[in-house]
PDB file of N, CA, C, O and CB in Angstrom:
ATOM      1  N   UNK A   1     217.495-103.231 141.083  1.00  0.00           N
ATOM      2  CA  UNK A   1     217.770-103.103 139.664  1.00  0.00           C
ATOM      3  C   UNK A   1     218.591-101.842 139.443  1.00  0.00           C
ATOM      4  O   UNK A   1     218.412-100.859 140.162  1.00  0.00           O
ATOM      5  CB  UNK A   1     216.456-103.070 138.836  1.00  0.00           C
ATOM      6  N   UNK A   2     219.343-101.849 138.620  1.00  0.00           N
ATOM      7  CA  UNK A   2     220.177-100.923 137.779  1.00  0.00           C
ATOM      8  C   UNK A   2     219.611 -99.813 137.254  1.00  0.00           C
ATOM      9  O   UNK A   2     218.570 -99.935 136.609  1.00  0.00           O
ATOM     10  CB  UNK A   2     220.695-101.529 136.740  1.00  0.00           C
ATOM     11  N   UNK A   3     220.247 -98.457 137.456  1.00  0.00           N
ATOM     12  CA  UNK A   3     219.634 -97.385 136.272  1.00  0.00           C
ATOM     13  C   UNK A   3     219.806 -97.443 135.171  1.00  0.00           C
ATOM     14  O   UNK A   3     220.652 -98.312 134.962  1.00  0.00           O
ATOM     15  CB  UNK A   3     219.921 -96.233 136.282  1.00  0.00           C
ATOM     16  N   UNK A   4     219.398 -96.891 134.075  1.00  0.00           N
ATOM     17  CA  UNK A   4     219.563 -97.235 133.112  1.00  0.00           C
ATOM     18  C   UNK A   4     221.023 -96.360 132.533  1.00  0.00           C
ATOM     19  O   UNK A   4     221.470 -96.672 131.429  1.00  0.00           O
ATOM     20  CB  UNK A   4     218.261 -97.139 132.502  1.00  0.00           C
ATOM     21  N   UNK A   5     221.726 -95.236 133.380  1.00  0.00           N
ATOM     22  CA  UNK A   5     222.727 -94.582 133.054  1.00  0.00           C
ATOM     23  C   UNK A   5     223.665 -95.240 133.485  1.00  0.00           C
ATOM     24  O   UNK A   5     224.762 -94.724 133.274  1.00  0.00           O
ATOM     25  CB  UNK A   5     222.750 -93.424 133.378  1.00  0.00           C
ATOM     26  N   UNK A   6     223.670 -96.712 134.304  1.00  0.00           N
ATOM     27  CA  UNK A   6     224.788 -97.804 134.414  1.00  0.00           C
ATOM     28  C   UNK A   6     224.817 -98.535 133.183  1.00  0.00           C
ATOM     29  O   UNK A   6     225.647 -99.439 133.094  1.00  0.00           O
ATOM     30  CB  UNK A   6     224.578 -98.832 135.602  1.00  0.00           C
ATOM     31  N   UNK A   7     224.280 -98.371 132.504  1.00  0.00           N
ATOM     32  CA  UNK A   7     224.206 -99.088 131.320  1.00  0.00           C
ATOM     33  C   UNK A   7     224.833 -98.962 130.401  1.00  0.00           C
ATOM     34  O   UNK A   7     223.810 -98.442 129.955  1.00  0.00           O
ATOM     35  CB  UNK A   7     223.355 -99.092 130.889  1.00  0.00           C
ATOM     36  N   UNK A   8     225.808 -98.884 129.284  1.00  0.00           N
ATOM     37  CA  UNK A   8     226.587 -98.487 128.251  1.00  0.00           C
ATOM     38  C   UNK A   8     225.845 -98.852 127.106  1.00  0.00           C
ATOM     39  O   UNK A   8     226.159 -99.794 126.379  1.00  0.00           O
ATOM     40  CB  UNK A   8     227.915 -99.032 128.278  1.00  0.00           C
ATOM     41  N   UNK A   9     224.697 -97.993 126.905  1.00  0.00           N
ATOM     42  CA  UNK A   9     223.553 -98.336 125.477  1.00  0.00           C
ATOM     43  C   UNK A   9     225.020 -98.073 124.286  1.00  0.00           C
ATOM     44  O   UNK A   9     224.653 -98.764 123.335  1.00  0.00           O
ATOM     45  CB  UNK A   9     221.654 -96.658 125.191  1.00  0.00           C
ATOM     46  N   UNK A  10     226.085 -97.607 123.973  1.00  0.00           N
ATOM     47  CA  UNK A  10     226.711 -96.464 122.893  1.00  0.00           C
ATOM     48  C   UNK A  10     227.155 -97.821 122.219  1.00  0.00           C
ATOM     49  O   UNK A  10     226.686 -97.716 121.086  1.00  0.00           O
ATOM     50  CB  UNK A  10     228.130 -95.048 123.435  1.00  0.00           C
ATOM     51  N   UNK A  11     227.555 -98.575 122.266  1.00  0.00           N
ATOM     52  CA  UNK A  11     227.738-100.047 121.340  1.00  0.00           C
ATOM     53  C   UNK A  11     227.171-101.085 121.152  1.00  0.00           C
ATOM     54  O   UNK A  11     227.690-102.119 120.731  1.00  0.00           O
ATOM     55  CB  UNK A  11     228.545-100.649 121.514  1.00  0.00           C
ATOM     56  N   UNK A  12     225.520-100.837 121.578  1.00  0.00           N
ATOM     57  CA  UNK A  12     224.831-101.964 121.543  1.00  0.00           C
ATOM     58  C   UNK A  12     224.612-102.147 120.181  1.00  0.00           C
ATOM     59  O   UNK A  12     224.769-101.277 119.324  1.00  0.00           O
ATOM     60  CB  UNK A  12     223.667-101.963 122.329  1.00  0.00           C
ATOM     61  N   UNK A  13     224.126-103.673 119.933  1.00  0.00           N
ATOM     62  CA  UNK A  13     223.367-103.830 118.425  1.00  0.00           C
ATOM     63  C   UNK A  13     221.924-104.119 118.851  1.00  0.00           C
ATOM     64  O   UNK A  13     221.416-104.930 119.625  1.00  0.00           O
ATOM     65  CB  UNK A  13     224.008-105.220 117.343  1.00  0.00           C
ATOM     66  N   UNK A  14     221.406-103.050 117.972  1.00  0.00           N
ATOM     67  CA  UNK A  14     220.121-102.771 118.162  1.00  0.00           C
ATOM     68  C   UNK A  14     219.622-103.674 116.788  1.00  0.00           C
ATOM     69  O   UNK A  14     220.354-103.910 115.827  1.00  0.00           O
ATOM     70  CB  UNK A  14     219.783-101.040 118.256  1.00  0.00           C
ATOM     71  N   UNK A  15     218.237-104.108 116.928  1.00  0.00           N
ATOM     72  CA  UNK A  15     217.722-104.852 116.387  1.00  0.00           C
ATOM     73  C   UNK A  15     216.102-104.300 115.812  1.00  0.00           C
ATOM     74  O   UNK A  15     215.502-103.734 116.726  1.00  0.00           O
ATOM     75  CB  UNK A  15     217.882-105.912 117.258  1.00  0.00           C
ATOM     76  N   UNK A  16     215.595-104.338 114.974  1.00  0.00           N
ATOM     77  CA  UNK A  16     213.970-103.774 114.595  1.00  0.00           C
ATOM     78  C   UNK A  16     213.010-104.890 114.807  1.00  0.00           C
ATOM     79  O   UNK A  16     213.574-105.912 115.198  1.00  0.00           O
ATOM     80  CB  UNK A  16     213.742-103.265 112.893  1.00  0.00           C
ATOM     81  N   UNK A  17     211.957-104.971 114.690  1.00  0.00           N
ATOM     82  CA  UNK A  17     211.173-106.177 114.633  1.00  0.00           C
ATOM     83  C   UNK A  17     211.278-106.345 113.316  1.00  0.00           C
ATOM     84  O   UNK A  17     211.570-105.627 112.360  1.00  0.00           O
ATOM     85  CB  UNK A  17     209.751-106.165 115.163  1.00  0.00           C
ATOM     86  N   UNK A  18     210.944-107.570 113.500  1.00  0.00           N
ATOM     87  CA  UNK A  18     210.327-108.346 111.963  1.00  0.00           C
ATOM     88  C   UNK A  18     208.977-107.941 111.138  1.00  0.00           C
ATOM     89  O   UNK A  18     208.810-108.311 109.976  1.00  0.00           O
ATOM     90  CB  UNK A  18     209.970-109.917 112.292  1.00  0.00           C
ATOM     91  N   UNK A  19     208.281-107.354 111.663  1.00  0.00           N
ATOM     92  CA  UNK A  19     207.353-107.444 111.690  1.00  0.00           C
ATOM     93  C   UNK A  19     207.631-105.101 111.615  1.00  0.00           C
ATOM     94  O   UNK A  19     206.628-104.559 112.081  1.00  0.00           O
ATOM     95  CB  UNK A  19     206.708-108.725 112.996  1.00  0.00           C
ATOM     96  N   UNK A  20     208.257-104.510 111.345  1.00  0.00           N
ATOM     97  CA  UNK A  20     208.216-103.006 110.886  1.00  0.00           C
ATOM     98  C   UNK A  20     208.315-103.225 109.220  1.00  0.00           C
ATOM     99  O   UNK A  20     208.728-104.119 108.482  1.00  0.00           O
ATOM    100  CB  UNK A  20     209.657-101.966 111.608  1.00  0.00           C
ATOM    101  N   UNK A  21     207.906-102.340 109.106  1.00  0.00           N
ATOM    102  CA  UNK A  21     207.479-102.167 107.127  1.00  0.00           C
ATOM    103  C   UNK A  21     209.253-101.012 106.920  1.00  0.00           C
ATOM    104  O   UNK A  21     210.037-100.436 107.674  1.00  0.00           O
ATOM    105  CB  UNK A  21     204.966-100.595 106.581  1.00  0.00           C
ATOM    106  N   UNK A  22     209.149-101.154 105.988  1.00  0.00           N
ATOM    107  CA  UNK A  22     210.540-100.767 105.704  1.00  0.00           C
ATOM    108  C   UNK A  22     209.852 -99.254 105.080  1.00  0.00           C
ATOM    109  O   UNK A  22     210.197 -99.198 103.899  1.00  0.00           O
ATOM    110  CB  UNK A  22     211.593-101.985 104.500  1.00  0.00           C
ATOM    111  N   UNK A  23     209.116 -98.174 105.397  1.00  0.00           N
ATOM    112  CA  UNK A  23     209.025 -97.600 105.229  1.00  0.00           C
ATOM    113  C   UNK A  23     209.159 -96.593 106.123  1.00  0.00           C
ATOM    114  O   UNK A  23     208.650 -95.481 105.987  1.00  0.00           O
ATOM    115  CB  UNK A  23     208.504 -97.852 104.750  1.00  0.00           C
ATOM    116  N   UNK A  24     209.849 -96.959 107.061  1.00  0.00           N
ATOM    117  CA  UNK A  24     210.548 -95.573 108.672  1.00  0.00           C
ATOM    118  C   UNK A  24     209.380 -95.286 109.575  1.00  0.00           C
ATOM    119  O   UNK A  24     209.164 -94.330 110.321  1.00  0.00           O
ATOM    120  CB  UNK A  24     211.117 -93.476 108.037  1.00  0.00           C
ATOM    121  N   UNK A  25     208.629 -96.453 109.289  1.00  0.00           N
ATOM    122  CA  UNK A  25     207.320 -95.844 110.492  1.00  0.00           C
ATOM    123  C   UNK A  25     207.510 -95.761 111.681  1.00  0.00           C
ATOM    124  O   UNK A  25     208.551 -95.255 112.101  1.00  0.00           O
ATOM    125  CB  UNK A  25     206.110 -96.584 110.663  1.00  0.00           C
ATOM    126  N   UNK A  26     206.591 -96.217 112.477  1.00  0.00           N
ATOM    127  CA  UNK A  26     206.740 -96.084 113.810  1.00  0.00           C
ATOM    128  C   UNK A  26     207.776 -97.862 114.638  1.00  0.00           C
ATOM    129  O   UNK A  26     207.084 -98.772 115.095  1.00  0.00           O
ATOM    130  CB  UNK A  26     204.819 -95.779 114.353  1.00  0.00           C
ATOM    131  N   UNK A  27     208.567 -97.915 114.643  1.00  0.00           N
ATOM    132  CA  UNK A  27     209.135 -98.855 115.254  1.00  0.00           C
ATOM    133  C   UNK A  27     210.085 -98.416 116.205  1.00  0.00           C
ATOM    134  O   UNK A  27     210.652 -97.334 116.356  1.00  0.00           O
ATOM    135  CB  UNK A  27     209.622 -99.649 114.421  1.00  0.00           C
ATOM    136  N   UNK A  28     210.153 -99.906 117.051  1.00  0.00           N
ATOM    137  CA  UNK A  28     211.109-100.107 118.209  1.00  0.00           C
ATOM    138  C   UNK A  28     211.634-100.701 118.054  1.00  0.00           C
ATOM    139  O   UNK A  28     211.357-101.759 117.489  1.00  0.00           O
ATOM    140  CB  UNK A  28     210.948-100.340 119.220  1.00  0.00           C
ATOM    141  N   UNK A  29     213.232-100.199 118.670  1.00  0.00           N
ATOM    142  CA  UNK A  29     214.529-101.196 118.166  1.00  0.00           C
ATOM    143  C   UNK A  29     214.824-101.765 119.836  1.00  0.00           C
ATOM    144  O   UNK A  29     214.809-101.084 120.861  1.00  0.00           O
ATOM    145  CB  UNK A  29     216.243-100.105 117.236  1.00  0.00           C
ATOM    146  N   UNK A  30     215.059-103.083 119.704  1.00  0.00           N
ATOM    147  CA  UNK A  30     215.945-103.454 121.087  1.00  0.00           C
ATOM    148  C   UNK A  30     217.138-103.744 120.798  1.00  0.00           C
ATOM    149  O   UNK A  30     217.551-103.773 119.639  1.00  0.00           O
ATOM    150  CB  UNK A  30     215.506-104.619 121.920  1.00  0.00           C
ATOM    151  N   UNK A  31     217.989-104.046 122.036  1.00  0.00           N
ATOM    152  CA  UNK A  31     219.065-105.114 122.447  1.00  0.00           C
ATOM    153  C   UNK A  31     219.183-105.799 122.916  1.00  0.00           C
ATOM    154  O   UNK A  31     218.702-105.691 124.044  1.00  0.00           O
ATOM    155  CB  UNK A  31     219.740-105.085 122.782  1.00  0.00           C
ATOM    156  N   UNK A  32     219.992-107.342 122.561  1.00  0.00           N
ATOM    157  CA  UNK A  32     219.951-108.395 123.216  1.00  0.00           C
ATOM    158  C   UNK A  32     221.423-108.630 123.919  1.00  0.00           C
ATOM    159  O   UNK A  32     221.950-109.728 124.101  1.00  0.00           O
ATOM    160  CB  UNK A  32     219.473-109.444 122.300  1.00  0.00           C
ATOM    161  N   UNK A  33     222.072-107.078 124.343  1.00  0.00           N
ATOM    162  CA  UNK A  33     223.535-107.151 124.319  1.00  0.00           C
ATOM    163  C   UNK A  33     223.256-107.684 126.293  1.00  0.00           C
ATOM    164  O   UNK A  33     223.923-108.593 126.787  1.00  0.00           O
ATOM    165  CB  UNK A  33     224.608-105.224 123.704  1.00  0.00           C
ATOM    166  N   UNK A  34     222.497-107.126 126.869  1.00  0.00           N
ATOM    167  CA  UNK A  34     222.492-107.613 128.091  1.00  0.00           C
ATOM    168  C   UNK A  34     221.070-108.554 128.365  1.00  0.00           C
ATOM    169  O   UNK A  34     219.918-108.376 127.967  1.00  0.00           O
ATOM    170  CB  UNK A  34     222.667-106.369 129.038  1.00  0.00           C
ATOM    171  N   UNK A  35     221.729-109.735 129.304  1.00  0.00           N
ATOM    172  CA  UNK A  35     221.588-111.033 129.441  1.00  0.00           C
ATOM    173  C   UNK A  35     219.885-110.390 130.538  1.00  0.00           C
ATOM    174  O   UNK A  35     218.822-110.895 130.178  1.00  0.00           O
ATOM    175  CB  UNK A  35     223.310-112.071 130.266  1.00  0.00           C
ATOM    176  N   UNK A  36     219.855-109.718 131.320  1.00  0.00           N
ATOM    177  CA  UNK A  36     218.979-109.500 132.859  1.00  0.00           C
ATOM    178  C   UNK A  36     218.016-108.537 132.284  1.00  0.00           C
ATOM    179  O   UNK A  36     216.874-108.716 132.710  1.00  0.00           O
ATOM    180  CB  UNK A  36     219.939-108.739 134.412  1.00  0.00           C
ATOM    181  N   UNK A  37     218.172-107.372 131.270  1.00  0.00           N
ATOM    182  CA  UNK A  37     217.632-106.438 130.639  1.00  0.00           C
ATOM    183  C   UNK A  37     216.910-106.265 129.313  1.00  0.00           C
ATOM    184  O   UNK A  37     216.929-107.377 128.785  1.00  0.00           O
ATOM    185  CB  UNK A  37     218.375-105.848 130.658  1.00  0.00           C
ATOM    186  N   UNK A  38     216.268-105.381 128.508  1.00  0.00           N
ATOM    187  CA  UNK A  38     216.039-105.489 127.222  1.00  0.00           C
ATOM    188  C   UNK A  38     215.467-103.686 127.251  1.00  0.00           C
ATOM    189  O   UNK A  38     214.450-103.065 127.563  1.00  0.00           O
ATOM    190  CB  UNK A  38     214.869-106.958 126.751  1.00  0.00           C
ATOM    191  N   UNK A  39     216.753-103.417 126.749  1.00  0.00           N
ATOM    192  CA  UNK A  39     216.680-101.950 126.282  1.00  0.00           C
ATOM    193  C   UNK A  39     215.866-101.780 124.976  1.00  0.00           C
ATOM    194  O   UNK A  39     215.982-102.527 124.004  1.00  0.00           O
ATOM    195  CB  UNK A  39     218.149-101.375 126.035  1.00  0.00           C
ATOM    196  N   UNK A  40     215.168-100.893 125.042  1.00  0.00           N
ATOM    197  CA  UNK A  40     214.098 -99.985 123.846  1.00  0.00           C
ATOM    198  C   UNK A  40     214.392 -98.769 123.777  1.00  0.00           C
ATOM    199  O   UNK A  40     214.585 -97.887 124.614  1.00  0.00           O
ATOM    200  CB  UNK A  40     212.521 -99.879 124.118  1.00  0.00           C
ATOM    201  N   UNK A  41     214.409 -98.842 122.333  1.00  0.00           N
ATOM    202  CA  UNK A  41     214.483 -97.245 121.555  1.00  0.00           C
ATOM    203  C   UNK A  41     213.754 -96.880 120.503  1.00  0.00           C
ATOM    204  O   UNK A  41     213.520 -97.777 119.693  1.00  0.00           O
ATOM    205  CB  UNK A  41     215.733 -96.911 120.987  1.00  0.00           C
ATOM    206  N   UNK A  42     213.390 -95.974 120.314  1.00  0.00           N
ATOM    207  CA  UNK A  42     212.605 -95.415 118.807  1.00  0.00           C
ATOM    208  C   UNK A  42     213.791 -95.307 117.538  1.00  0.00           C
ATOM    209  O   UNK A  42     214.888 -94.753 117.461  1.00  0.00           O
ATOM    210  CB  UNK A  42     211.837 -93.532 119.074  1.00  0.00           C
ATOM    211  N   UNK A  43     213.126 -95.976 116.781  1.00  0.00           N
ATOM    212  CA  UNK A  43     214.374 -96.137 115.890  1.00  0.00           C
ATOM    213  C   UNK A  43     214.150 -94.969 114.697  1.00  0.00           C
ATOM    214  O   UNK A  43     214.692 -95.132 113.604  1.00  0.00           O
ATOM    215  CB  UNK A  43     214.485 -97.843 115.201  1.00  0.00           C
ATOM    216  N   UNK A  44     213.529 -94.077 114.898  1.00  0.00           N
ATOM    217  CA  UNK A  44     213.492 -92.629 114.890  1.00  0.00           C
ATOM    218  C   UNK A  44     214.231 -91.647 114.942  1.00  0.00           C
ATOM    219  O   UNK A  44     214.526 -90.646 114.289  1.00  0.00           O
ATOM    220  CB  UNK A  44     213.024 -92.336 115.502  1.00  0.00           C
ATOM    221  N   UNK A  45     214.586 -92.411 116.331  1.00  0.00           N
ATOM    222  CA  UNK A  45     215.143 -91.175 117.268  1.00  0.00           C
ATOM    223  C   UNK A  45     215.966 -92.016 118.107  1.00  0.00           C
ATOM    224  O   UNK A  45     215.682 -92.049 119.304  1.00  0.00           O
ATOM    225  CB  UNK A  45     213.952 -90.196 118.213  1.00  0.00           C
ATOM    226  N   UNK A  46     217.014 -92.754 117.647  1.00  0.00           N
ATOM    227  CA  UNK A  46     218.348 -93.312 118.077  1.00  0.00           C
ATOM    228  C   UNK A  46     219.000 -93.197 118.959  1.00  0.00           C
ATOM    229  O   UNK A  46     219.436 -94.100 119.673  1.00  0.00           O
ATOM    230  CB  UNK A  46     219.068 -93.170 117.543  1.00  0.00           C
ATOM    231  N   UNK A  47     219.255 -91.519 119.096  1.00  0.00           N
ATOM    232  CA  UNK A  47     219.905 -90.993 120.322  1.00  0.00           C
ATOM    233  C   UNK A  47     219.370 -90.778 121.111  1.00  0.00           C
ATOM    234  O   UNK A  47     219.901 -90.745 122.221  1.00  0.00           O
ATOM    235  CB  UNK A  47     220.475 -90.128 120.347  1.00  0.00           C
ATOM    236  N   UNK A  48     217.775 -90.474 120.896  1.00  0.00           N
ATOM    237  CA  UNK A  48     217.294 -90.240 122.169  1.00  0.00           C
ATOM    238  C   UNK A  48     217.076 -91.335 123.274  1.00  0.00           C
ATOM    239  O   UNK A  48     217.697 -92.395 123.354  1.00  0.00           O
ATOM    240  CB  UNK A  48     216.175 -89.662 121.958  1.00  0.00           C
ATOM    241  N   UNK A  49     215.799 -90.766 124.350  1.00  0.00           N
ATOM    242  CA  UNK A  49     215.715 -91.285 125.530  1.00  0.00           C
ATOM    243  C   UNK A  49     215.415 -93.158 125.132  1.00  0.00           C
ATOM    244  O   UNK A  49     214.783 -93.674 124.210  1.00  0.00           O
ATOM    245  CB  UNK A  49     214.421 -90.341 126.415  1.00  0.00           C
ATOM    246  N   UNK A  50     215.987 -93.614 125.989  1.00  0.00           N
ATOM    247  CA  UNK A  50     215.902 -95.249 125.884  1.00  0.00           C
ATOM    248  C   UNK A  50     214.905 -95.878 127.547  1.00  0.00           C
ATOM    249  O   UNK A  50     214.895 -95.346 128.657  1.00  0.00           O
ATOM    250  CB  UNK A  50     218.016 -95.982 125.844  1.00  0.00           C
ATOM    251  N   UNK A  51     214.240 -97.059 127.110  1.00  0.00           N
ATOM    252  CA  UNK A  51     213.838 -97.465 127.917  1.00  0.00           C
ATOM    253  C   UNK A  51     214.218 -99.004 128.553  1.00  0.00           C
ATOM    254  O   UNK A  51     214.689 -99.839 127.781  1.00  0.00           O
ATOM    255  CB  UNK A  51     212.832 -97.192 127.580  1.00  0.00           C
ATOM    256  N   UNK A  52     214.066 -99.241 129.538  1.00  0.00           N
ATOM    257  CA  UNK A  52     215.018-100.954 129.907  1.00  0.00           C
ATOM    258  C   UNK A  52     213.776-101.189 130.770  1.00  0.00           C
ATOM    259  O   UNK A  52     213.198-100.396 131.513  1.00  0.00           O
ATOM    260  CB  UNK A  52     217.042-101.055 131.022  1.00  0.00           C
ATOM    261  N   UNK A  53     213.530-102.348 130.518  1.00  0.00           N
ATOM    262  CA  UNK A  53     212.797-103.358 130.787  1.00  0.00           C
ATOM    263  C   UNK A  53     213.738-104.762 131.470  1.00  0.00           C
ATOM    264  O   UNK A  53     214.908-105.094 131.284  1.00  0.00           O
ATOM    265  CB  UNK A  53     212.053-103.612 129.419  1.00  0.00           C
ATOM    266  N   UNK A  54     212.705-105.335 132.267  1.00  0.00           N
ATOM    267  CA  UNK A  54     213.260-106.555 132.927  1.00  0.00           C
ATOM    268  C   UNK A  54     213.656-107.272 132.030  1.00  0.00           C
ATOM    269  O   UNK A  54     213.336-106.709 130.983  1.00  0.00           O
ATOM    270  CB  UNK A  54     212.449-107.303 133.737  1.00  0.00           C
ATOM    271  N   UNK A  55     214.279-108.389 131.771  1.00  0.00           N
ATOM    272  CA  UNK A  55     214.161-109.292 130.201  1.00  0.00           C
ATOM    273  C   UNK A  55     212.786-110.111 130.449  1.00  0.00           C
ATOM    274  O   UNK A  55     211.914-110.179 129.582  1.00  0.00           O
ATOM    275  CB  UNK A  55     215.718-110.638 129.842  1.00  0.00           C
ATOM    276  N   UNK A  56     212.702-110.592 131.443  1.00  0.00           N
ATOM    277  CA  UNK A  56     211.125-111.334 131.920  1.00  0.00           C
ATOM    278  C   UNK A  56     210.005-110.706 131.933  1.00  0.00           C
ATOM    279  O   UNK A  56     208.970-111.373 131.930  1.00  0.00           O
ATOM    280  CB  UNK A  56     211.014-111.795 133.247  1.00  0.00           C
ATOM    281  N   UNK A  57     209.962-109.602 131.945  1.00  0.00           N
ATOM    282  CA  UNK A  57     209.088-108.578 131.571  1.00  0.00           C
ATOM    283  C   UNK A  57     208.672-108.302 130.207  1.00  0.00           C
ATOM    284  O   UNK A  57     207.538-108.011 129.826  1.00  0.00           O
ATOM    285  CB  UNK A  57     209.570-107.543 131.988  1.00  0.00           C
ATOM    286  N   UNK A  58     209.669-108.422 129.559  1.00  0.00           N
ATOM    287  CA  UNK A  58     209.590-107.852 127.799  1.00  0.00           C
ATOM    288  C   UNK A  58     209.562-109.147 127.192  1.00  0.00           C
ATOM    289  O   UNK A  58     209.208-109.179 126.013  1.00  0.00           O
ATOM    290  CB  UNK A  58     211.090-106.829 127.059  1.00  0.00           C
ATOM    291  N   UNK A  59     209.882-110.290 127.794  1.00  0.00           N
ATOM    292  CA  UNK A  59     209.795-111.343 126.986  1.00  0.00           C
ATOM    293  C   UNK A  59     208.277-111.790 127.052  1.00  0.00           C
ATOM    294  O   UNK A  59     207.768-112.172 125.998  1.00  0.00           O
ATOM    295  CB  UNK A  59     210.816-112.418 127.400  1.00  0.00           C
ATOM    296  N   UNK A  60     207.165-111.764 128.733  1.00  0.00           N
ATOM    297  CA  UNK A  60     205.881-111.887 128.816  1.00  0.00           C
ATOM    298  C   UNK A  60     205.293-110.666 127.674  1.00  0.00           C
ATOM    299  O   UNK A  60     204.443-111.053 126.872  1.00  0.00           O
ATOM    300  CB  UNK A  60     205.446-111.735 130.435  1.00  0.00           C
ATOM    301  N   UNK A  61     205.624-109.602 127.627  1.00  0.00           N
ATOM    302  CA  UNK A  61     205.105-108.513 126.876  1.00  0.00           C
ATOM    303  C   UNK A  61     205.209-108.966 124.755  1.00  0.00           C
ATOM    304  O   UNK A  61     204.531-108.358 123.925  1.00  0.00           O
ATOM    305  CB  UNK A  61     206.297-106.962 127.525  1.00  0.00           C
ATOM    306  N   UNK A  62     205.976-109.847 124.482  1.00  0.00           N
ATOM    307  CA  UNK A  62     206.193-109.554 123.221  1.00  0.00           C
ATOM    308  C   UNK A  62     205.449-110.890 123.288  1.00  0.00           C
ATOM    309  O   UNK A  62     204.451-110.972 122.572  1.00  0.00           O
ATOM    310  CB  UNK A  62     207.690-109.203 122.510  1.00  0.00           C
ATOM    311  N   UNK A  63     205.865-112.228 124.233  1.00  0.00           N
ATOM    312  CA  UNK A  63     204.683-113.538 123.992  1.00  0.00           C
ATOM    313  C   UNK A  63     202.965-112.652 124.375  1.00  0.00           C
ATOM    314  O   UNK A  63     201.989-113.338 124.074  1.00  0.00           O
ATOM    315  CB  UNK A  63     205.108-115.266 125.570  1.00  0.00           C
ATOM    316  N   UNK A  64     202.771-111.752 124.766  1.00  0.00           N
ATOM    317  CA  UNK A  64     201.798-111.329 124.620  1.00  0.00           C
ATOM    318  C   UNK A  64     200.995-110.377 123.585  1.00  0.00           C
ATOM    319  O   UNK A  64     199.893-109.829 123.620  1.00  0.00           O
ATOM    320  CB  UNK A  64     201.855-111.084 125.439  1.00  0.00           C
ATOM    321  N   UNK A  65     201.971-110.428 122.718  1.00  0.00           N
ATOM    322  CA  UNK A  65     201.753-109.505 121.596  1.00  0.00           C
ATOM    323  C   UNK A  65     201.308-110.438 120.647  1.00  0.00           C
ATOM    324  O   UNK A  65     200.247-110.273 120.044  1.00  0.00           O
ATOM    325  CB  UNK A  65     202.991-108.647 121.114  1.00  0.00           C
ATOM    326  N   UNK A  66     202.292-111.737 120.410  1.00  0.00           N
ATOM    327  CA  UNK A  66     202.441-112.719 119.766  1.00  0.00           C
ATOM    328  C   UNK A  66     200.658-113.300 119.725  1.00  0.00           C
ATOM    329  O   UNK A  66     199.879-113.322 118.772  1.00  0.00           O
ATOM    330  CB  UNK A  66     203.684-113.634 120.493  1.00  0.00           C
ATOM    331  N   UNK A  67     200.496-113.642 120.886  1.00  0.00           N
ATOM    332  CA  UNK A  67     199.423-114.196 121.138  1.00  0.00           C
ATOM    333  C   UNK A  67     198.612-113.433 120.598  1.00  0.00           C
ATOM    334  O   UNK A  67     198.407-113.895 119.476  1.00  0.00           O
ATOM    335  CB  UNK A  67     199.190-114.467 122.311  1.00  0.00           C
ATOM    336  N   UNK A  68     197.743-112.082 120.821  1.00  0.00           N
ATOM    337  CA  UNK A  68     197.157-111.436 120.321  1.00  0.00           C
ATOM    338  C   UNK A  68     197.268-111.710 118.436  1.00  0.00           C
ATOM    339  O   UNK A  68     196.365-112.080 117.686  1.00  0.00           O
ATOM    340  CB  UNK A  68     197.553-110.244 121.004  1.00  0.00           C
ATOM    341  N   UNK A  69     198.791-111.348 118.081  1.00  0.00           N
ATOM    342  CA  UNK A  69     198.171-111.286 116.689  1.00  0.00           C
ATOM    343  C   UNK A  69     197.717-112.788 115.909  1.00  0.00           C
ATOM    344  O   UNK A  69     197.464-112.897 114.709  1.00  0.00           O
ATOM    345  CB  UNK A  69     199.309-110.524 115.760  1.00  0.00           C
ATOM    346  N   UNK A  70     197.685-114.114 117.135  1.00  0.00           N
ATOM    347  CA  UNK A  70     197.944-114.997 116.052  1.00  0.00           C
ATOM    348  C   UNK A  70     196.646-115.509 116.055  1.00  0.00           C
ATOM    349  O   UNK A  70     196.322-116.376 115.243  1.00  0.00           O
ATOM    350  CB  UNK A  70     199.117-116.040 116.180  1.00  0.00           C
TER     351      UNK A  70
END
């Protein structure tokens, strides 16, 4: 796998959940700009440090979130 400084995060479109309150709390923004990956950021803190995840990884992780809340 790739570092994440091969990565060109500077033009991604970042995305919030559906599910953040529009009041600047605590949320995570991804991208769906790469196909193998799924970059995370604090949408806080924009510039800062980012995290990348497998896409198969984050996709078991959010159907597991899913599950939980339903």
């Amino acid at each position: 796998m790739r570092s994440i400084t091969e990565y060109n995060l500077s033009a991604a479109t970042w995305h919030k959940s559906s599910y953040s309150g529009g009041d600047g709390g605590n949320c995570l923004e991804v991208t769906h700009d790469f196909p193998t990956v799924a970059p995370v950021r604090d949408s806080k803190n924009p510039e800062g440090p980012k995290l990348v995840f497998r896409a198969t990884a984050w996709a078991a992780f959010v159907a597991n979130l899913k599950d939980e809340t339903a």
